[in-house]
C-alpha positions in Angstrom: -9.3 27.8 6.5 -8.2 31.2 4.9 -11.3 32.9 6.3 -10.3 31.4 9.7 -7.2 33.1 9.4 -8.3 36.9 7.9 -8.5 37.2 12.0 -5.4 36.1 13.4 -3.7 38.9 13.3 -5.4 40.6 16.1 -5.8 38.4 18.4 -1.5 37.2 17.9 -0.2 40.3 19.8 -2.2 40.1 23.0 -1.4 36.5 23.6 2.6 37.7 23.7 2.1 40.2 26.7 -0.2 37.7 28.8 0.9 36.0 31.8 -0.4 32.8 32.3 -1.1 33.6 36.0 -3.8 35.7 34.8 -5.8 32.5 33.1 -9.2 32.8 33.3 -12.1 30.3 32.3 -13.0 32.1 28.9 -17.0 32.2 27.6 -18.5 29.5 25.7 -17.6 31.6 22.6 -14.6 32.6 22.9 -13.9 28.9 23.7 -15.6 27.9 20.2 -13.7 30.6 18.4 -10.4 29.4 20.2 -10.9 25.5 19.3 -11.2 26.6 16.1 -8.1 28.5 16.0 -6.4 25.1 17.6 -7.7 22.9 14.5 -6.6 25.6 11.8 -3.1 25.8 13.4 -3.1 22.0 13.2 -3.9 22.0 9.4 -0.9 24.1 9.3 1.3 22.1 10.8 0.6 19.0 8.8 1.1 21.3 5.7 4.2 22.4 7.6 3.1 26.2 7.1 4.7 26.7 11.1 5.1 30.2 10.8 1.2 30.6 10.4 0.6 27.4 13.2 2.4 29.7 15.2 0.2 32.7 14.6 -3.0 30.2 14.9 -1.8 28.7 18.3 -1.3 31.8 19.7 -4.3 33.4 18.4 -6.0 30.1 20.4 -4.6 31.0 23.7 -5.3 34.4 23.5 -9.0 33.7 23.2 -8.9 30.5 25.9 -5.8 30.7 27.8 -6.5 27.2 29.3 -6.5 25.6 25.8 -3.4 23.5 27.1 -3.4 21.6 23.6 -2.7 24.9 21.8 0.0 25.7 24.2 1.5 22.4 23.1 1.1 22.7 19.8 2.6 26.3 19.8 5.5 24.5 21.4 6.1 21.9 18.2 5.7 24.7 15.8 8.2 26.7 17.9 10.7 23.9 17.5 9.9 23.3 13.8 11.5 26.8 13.8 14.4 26.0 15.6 12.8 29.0 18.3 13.7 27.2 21.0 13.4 30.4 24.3 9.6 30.5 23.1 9.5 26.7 22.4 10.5 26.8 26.2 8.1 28.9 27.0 5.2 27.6 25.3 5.7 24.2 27.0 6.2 25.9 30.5 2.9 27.5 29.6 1.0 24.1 28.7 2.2 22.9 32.4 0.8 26.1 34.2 -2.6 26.1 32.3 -2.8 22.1 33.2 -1.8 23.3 36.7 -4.8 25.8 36.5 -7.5 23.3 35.3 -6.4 21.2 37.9 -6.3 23.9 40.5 -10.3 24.6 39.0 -11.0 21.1 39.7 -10.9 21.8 43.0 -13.0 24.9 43.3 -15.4 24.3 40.2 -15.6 21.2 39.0 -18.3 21.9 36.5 -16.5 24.7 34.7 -13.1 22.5 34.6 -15.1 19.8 33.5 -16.7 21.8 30.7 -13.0 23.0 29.7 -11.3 19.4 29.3 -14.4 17.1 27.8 -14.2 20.5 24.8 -10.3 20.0 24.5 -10.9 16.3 24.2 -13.7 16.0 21.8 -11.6 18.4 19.2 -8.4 16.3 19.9 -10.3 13.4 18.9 -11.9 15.2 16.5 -8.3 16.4 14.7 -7.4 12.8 15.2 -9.6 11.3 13.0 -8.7 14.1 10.8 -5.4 13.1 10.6 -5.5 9.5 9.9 -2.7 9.2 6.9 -0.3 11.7 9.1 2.9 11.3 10.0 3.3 8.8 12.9 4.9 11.2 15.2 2.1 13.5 14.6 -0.6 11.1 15.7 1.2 9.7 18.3 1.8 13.0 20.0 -2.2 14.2 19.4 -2.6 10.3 20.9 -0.5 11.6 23.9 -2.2 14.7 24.6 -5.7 12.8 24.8 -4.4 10.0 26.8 -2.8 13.1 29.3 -6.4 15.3 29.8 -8.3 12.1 30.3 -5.8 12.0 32.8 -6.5 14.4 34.8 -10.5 13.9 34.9 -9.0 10.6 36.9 -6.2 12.8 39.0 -8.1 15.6 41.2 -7.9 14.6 44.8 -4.0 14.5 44.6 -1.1 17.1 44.1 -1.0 18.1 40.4 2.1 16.4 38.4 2.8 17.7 34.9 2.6 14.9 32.1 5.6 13.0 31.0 5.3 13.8 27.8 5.4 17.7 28.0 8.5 17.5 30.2 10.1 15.8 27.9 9.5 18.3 24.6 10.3 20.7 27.5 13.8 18.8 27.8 14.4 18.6 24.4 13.8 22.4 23.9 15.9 22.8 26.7 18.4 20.4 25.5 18.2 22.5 21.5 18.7 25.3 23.0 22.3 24.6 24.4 21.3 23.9 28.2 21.8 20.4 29.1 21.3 20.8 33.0 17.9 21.9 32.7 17.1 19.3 29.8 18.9 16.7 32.4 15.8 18.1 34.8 13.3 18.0 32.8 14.1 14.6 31.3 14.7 12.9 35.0 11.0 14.7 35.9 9.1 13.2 32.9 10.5 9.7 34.1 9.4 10.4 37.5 5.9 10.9 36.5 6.3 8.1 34.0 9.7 5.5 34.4 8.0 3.3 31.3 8.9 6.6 28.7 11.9 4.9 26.8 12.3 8.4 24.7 13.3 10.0 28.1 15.5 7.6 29.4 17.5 7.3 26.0 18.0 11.0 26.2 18.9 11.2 29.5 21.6 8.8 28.4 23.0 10.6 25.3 23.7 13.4 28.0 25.3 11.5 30.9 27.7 10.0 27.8 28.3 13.5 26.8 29.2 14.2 30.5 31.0 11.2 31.0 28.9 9.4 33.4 29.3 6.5 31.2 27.6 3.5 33.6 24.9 5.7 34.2 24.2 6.4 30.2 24.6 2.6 30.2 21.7 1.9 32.8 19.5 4.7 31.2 19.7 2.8 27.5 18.9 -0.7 29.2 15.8 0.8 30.6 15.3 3.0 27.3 15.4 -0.6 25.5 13.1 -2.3 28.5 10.5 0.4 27.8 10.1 -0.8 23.9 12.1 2.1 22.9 14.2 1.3 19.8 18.0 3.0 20.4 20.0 3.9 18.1 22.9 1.4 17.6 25.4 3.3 16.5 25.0 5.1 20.4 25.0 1.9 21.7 28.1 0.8 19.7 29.7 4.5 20.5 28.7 4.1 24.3 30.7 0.9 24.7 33.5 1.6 23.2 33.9 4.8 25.5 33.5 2.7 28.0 36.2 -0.4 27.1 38.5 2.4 26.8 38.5 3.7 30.2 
């Protein structure tokens, strides 16, 4: 891993001044070097080194700026920092390069299938790799497979960002002081997915904070429908609020 990193430094300042507009389908190895680059930055953040993932997920992008799992994980090691603008960021820029590989789908199918089957064998790859990691960390690397097998499925319709990006993109919103657009974010991810019981408990801690008290009250009933396990000191603060009105 230390040899892996010798080159990061480089290739970390030009990923900071590209637009994601400007995403192209990068060479076969440039695509190796960045998948690479993705796996090393996951190592760091199960050794909680996020200062370095950071480096190594940007250093990914800059070499593939499709690799929508780097994005992502940029985005978690960004929030691990309590960065939350560029966690912001990071996640907006995991929706547009999904956006683009779906947008390729459509024009060449081969070279957007080439890009997703590579992002999903190293995800399954890093996976197995992790087996004994924190559950959150698996069940998010879970999440990120289950979305790009997604979109293999998805290609005659409009593209629709995953629920699950939305919602880190709420709660980046949401740590960075700006409830309305978490509030968006959070209603979006259960629009493209009404079972995520994360997003509806959130979307309820903010209508209690706003005083839309039966509303909170709806979103925790589905939270709980969903299998989601709430918090029941919220639920005990929630109804008091609301017997006191």
């Amino acid at each position: 891993m230390t040899r892996r990193l010798a080159f990061l430094a480089a290739a970390f300042v030009a990923v900071l001044a590209m637009p994601v507009e400007a995403q192209k389908v990068a060479d076969q190895q440039s695509r190796r070097e960045a998948l690479a680059l993705y796996r090393t930055g996951q190592e760091l953040m199960s050794s909680e080194r996020f200062d370095k993932a950071v480096e190594a997920f940007s250093a990914a992008v800059a070499k593939d700026s499709l690799l929508t799992v780097a994005y992502y994980g940029l985005g978690q090691a960004y929030m691990n920092l309590q960065r939350f603008p560029s966690a912001i960021k990071a996640y907006k820029d995991c929706i547009e390069a999904m956006r683009s590989l779906h947008d390729l789908q459509q024009t060449n199918q081969f070279d957007a299938d080439k890009q997703r089957d590579d992002q999903i064998r190293e995800l399954r790859d890093v996976l197995q790799a992790a087996k004994g990691a924190r559950a959150p960390t698996v069940m998010a690397l879970e999440q990120q497979l289950r979305d790009l097998q997604n979109l293999r499925t998805k290609i005659a319709g409009p593209f629709n960002p995953p629920a699950e990006v939305l919602l880190a993109l709420g709660s980046a919103h949401f740590r960075n002081g700006d409830r309305d657009e978490a509030e968006a974010a959070w209603k979006s991810a259960i629009e493209a997915n009404p079972k995520l019981g994360e997003a509806h408990n959130n979307l309820a801690v903010i209508y209690m904070q706003t005083d839309r008290l039966d509303a909170a009250d709806e979103e925790l009933k589905q939270a709980e429908k969903a299998g989601f396990r709430v918090n029941p000191q919220f639920k005990a603060d929630l109804k008091q609020k609301r017997s006191a009105r």
